[in-house]
PDBQT receptor file of N, H, CA, C and O in Angstrom, charges set to zero:
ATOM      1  N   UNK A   1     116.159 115.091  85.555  1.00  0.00    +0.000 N 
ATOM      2  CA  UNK A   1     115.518 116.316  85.975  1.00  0.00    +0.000 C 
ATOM      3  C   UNK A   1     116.584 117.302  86.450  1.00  0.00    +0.000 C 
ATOM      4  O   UNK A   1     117.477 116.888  87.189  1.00  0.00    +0.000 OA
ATOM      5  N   UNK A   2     116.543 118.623  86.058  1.00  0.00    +0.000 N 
ATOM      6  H   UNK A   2     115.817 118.959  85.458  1.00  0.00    +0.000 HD
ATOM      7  CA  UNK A   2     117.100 119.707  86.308  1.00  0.00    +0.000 C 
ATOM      8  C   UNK A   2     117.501 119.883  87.777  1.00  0.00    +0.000 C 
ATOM      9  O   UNK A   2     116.975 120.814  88.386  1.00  0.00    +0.000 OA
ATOM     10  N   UNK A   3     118.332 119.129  88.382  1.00  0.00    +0.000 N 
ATOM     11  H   UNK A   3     118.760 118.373  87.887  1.00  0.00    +0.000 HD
ATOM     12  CA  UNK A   3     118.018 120.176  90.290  1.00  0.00    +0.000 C 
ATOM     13  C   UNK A   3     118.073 121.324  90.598  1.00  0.00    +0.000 C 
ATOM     14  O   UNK A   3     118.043 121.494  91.817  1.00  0.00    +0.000 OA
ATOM     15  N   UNK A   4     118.176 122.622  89.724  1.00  0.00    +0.000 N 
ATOM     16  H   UNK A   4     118.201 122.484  88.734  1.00  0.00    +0.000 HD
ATOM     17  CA  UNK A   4     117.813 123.688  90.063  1.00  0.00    +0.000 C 
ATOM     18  C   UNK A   4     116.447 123.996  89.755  1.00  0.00    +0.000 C 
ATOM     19  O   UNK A   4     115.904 125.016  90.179  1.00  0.00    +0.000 OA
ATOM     20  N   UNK A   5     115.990 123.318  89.176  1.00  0.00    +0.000 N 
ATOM     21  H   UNK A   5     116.432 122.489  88.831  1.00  0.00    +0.000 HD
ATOM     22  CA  UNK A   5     114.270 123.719  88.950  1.00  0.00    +0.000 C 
ATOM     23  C   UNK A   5     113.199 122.511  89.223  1.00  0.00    +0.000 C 
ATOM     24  O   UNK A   5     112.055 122.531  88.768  1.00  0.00    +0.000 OA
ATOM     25  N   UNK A   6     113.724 121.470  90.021  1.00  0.00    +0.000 N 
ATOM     26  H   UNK A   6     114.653 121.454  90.391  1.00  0.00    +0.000 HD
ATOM     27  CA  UNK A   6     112.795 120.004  89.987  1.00  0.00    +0.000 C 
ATOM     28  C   UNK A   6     111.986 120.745  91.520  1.00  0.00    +0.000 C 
ATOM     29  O   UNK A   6     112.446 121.653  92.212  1.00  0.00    +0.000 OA
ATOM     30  N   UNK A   7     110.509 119.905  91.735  1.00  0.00    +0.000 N 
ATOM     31  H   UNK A   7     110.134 119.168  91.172  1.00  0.00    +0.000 HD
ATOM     32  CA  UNK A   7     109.927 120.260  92.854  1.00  0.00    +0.000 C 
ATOM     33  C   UNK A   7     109.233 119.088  93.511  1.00  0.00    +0.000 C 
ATOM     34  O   UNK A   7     108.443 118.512  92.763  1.00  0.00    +0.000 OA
ATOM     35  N   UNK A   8     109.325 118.675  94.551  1.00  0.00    +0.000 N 
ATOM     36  H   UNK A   8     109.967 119.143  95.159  1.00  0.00    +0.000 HD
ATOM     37  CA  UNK A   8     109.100 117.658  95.089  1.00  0.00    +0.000 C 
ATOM     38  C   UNK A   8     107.527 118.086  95.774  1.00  0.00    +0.000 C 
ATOM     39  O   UNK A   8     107.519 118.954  96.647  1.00  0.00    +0.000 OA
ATOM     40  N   UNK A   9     106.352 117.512  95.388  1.00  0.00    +0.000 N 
ATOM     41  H   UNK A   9     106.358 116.807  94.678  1.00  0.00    +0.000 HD
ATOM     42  CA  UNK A   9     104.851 118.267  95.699  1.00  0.00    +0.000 C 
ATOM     43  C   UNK A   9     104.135 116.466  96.389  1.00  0.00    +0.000 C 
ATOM     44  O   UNK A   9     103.850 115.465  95.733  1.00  0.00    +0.000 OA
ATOM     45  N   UNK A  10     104.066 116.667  97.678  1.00  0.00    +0.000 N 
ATOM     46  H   UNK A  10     104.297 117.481  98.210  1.00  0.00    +0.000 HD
ATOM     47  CA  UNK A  10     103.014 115.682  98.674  1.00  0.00    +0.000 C 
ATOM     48  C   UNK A  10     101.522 115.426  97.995  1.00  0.00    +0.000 C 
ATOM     49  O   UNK A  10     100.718 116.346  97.842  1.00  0.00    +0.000 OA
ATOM     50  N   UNK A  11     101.301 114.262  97.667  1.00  0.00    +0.000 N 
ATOM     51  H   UNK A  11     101.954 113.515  97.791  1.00  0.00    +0.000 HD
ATOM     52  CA  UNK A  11      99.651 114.428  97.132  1.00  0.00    +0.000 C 
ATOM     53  C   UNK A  11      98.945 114.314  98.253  1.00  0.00    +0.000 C 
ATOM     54  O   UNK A  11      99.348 114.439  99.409  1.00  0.00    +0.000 OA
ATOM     55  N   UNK A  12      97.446 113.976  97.713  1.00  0.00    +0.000 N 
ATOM     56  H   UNK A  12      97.118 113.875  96.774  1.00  0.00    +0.000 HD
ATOM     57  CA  UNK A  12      96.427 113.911  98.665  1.00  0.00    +0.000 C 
ATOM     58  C   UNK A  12      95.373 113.142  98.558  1.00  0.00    +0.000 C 
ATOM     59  O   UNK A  12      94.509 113.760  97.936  1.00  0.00    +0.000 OA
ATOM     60  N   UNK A  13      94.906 111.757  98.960  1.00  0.00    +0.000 N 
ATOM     61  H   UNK A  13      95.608 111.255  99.465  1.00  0.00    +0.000 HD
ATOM     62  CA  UNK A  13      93.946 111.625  98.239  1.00  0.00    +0.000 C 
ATOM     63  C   UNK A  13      92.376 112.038  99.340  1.00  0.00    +0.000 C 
ATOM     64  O   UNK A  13      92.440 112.021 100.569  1.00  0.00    +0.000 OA
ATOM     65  N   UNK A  14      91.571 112.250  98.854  1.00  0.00    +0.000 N 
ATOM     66  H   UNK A  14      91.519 112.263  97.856  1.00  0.00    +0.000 HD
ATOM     67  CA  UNK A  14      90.824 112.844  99.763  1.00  0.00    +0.000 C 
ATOM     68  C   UNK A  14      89.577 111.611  99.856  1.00  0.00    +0.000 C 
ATOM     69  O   UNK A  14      88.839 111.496 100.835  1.00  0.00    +0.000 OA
ATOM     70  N   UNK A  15      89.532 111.004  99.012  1.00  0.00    +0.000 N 
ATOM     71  H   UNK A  15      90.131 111.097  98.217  1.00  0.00    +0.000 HD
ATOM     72  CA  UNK A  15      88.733 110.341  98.664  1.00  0.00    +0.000 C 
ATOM     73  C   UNK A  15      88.964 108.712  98.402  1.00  0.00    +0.000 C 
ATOM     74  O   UNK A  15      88.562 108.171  97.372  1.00  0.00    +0.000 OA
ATOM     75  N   UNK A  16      89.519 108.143  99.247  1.00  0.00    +0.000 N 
ATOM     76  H   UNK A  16      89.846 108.583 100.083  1.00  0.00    +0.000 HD
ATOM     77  CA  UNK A  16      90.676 106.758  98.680  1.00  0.00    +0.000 C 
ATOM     78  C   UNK A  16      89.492 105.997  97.769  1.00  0.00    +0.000 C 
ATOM     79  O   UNK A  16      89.717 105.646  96.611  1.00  0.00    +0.000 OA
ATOM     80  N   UNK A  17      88.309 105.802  98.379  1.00  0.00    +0.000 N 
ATOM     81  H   UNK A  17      88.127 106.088  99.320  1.00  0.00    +0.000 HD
ATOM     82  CA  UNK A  17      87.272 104.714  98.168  1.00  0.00    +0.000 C 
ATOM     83  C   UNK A  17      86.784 104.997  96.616  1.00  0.00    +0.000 C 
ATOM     84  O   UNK A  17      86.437 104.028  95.941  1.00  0.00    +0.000 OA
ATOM     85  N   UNK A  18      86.758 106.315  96.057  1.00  0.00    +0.000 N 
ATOM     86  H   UNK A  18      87.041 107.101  96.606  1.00  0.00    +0.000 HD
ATOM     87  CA  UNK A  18      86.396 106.629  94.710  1.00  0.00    +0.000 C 
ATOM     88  C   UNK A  18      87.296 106.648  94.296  1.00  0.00    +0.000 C 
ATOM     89  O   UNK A  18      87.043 106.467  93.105  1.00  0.00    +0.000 OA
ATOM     90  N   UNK A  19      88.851 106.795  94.438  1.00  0.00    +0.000 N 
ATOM     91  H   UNK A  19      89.057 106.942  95.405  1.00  0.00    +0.000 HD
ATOM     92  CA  UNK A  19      90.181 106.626  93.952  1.00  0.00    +0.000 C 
ATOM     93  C   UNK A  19      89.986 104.956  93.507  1.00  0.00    +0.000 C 
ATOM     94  O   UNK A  19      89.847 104.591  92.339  1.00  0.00    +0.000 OA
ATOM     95  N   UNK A  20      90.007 104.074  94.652  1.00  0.00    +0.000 N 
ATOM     96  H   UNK A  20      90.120 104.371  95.600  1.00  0.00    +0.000 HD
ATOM     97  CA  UNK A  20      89.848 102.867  94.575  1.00  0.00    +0.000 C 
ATOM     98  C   UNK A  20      88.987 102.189  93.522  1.00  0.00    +0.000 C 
ATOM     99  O   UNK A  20      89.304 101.129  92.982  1.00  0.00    +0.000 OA
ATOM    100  N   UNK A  21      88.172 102.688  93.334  1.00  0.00    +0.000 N 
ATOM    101  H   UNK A  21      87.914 103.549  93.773  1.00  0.00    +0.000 HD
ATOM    102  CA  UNK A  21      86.902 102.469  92.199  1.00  0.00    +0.000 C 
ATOM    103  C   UNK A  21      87.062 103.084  90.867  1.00  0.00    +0.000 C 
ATOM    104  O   UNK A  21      86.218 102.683  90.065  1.00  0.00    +0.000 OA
ATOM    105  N   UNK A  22      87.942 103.984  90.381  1.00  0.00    +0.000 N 
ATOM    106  H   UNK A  22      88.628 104.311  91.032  1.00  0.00    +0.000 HD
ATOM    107  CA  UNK A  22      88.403 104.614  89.424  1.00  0.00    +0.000 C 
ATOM    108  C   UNK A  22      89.561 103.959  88.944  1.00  0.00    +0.000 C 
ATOM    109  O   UNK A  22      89.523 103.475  87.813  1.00  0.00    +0.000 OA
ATOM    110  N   UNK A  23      90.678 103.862  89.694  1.00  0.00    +0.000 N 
ATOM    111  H   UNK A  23      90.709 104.255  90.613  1.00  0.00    +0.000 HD
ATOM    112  CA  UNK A  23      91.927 102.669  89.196  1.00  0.00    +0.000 C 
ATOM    113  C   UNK A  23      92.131 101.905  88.114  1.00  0.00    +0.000 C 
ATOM    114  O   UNK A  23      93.006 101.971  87.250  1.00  0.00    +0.000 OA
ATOM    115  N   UNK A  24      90.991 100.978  88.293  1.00  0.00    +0.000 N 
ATOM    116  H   UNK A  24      90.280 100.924  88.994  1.00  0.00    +0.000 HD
ATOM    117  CA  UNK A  24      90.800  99.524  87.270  1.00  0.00    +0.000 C 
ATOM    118  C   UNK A  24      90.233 100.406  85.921  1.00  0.00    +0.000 C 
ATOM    119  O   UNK A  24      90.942 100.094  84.964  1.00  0.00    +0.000 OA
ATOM    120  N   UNK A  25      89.250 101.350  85.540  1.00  0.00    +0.000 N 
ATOM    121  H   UNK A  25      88.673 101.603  86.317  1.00  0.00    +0.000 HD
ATOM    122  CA  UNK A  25      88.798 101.764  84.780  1.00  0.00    +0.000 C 
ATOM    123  C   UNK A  25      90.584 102.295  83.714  1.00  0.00    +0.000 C 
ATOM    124  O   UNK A  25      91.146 101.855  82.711  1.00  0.00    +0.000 OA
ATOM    125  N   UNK A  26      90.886 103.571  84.838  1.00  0.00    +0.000 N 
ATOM    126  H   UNK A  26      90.430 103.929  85.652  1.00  0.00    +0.000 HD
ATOM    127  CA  UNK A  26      92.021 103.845  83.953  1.00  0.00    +0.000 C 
ATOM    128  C   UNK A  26      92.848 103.151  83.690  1.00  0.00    +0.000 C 
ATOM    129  O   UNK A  26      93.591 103.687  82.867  1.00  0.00    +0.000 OA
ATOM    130  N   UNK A  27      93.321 101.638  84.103  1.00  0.00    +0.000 N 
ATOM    131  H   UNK A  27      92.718 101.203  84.771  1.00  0.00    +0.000 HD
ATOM    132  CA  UNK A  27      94.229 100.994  84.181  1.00  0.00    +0.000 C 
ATOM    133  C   UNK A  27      93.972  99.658  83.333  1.00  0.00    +0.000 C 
ATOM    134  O   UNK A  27      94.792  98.883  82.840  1.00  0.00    +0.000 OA
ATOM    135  N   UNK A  28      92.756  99.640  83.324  1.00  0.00    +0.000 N 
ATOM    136  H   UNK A  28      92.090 100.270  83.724  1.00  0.00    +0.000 HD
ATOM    137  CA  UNK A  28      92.345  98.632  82.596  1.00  0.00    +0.000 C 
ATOM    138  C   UNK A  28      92.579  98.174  80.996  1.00  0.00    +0.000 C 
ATOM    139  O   UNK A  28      93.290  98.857  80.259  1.00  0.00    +0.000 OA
ATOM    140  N   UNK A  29      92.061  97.223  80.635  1.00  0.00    +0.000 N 
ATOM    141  H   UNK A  29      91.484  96.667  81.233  1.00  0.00    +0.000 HD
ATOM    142  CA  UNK A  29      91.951  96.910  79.089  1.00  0.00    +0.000 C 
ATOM    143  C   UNK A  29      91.482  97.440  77.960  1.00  0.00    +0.000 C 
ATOM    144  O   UNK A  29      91.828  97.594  76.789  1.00  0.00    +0.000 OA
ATOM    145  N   UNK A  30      90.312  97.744  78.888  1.00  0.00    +0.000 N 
ATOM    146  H   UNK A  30      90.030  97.619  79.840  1.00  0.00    +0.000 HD
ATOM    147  CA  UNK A  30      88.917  98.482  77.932  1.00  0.00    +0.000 C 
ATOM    148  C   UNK A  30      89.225  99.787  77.388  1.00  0.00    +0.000 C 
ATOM    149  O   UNK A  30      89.508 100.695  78.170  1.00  0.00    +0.000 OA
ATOM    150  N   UNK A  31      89.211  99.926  76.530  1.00  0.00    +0.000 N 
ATOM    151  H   UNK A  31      88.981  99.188  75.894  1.00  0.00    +0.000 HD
ATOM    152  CA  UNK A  31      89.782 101.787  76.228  1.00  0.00    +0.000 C 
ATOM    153  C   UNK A  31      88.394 102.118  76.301  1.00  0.00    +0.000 C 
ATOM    154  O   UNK A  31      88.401 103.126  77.007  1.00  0.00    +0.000 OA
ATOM    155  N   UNK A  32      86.865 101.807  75.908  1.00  0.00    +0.000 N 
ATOM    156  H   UNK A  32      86.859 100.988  75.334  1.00  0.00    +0.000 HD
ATOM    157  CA  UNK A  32      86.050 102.746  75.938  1.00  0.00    +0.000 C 
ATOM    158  C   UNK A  32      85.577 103.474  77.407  1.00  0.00    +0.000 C 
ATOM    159  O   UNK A  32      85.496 104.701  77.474  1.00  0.00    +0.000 OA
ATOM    160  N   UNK A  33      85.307 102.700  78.447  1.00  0.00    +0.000 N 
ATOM    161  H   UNK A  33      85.373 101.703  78.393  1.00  0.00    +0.000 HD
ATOM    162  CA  UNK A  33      85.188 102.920  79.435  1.00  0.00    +0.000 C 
ATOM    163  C   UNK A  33      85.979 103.944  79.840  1.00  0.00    +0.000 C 
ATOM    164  O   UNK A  33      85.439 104.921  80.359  1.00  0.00    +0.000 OA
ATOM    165  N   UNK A  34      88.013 103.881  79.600  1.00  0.00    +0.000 N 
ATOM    166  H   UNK A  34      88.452 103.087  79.179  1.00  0.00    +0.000 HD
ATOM    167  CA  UNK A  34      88.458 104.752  80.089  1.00  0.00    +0.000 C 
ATOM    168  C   UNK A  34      88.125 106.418  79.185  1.00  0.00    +0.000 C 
ATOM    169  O   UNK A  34      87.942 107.553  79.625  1.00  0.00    +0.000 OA
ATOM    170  N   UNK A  35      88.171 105.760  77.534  1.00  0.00    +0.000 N 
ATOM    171  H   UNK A  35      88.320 104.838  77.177  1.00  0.00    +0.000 HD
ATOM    172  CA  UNK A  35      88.105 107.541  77.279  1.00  0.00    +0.000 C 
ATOM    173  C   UNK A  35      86.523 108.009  77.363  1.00  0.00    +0.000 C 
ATOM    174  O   UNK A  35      86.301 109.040  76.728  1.00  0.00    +0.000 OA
ATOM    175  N   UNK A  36      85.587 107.532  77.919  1.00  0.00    +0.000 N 
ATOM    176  H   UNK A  36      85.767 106.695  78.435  1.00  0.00    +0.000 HD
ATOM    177  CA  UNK A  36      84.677 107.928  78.268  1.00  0.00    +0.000 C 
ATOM    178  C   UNK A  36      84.546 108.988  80.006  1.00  0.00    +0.000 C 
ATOM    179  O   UNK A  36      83.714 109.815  80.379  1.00  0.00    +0.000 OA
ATOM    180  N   UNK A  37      85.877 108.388  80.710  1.00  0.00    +0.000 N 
ATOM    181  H   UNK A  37      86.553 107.717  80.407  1.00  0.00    +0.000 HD
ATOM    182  CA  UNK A  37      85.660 108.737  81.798  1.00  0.00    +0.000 C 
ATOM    183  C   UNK A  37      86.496 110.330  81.894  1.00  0.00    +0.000 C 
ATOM    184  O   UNK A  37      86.245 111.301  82.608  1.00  0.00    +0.000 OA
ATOM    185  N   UNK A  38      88.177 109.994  80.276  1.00  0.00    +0.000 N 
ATOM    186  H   UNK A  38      88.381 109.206  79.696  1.00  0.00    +0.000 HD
ATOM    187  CA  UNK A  38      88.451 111.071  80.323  1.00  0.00    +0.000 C 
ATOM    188  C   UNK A  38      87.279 112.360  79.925  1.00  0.00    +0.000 C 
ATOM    189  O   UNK A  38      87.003 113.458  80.408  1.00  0.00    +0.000 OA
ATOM    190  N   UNK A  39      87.051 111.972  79.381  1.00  0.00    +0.000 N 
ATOM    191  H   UNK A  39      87.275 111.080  78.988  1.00  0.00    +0.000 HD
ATOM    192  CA  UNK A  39      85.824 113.236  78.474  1.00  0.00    +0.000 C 
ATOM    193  C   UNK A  39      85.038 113.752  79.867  1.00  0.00    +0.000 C 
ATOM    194  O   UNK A  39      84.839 114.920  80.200  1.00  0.00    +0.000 OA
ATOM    195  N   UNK A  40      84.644 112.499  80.595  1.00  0.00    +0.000 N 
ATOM    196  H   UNK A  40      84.806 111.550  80.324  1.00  0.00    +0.000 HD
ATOM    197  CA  UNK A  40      83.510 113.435  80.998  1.00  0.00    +0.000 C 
ATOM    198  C   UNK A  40      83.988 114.308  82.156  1.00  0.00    +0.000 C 
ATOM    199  O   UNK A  40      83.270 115.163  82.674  1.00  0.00    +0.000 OA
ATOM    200  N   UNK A  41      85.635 113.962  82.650  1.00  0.00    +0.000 N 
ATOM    201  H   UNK A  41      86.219 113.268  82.229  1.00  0.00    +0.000 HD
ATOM    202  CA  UNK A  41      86.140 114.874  83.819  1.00  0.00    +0.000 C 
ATOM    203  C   UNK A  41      87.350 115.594  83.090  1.00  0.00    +0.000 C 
ATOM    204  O   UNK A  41      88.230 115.888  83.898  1.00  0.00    +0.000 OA
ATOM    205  N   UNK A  42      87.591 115.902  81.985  1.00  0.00    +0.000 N 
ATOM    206  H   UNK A  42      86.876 115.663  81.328  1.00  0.00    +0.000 HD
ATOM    207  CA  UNK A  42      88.279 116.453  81.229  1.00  0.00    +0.000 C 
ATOM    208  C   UNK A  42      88.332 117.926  81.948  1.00  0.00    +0.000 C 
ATOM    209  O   UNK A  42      89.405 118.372  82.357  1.00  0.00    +0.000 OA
ATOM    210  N   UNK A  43      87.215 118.583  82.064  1.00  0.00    +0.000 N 
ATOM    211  H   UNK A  43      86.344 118.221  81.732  1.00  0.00    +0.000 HD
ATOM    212  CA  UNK A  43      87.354 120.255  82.544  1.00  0.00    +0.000 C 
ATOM    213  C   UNK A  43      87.903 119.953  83.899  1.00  0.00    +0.000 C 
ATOM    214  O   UNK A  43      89.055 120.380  83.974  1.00  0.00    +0.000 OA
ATOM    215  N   UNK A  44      87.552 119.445  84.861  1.00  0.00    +0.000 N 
ATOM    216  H   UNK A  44      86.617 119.098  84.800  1.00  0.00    +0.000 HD
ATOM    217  CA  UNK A  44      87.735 119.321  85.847  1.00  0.00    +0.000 C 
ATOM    218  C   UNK A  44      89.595 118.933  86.220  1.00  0.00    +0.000 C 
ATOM    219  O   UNK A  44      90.346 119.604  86.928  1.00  0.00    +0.000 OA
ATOM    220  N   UNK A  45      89.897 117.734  85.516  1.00  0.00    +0.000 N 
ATOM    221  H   UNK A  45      89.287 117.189  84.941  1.00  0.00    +0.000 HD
ATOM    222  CA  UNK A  45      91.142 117.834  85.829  1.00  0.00    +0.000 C 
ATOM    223  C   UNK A  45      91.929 118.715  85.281  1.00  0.00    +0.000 C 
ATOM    224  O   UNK A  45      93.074 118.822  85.722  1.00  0.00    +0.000 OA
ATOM    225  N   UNK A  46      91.436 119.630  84.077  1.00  0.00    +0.000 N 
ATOM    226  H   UNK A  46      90.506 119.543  83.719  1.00  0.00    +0.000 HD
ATOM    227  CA  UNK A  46      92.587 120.711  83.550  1.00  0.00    +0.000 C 
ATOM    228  C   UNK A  46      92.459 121.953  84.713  1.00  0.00    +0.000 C 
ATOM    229  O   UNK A  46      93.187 122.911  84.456  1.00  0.00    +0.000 OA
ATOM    230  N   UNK A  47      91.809 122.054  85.701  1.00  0.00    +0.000 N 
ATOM    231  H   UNK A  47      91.217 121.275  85.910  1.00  0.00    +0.000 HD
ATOM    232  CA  UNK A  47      91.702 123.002  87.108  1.00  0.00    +0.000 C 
ATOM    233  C   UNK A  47      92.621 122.139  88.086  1.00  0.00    +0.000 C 
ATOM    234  O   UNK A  47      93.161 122.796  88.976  1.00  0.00    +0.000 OA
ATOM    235  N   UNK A  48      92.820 121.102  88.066  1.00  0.00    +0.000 N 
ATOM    236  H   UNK A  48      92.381 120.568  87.343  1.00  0.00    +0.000 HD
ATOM    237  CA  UNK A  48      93.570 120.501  89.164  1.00  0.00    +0.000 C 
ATOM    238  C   UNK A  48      95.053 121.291  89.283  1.00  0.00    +0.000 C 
ATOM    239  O   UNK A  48      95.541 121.180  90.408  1.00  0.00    +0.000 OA
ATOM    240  N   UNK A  49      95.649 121.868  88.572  1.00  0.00    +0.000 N 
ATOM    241  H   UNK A  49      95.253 121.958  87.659  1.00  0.00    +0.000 HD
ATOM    242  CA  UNK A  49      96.967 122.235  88.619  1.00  0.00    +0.000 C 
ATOM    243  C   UNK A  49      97.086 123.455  88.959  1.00  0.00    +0.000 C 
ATOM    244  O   UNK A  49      98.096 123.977  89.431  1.00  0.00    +0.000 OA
ATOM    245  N   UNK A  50      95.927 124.023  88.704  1.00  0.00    +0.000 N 
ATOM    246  H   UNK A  50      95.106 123.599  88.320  1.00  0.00    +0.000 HD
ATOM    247  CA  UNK A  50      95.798 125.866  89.310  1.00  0.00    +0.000 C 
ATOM    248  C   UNK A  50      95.405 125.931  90.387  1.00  0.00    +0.000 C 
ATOM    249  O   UNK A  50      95.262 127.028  90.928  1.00  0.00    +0.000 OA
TER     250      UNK A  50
């Protein structure tokens, strides 16, 4: 990474317990489960960065 342009950004989770419950899905074996879960929060996480 560039050190004139790298940025070091603190997360947050606001929510550990639905974090916690989401994990295994994305992390898991199963691909349908996960690209089902991308689709259905797809809009939502492309707002996370703005």
């Amino acid at each position: 990474m560039d050190v004139t342009v790298r940025r070091l950004l603190k997360g947050n989770v606001k929510d550990a317990l639905g974090a916690d419950a989401v994990f295994p899905t994305l992390m898991g074996d199963q691909v349908e489960p996960r690209h089902q879960l991308i689709e259905q929060n797809a809009l939502i996480a492309r707002n996370v960065d703005n």
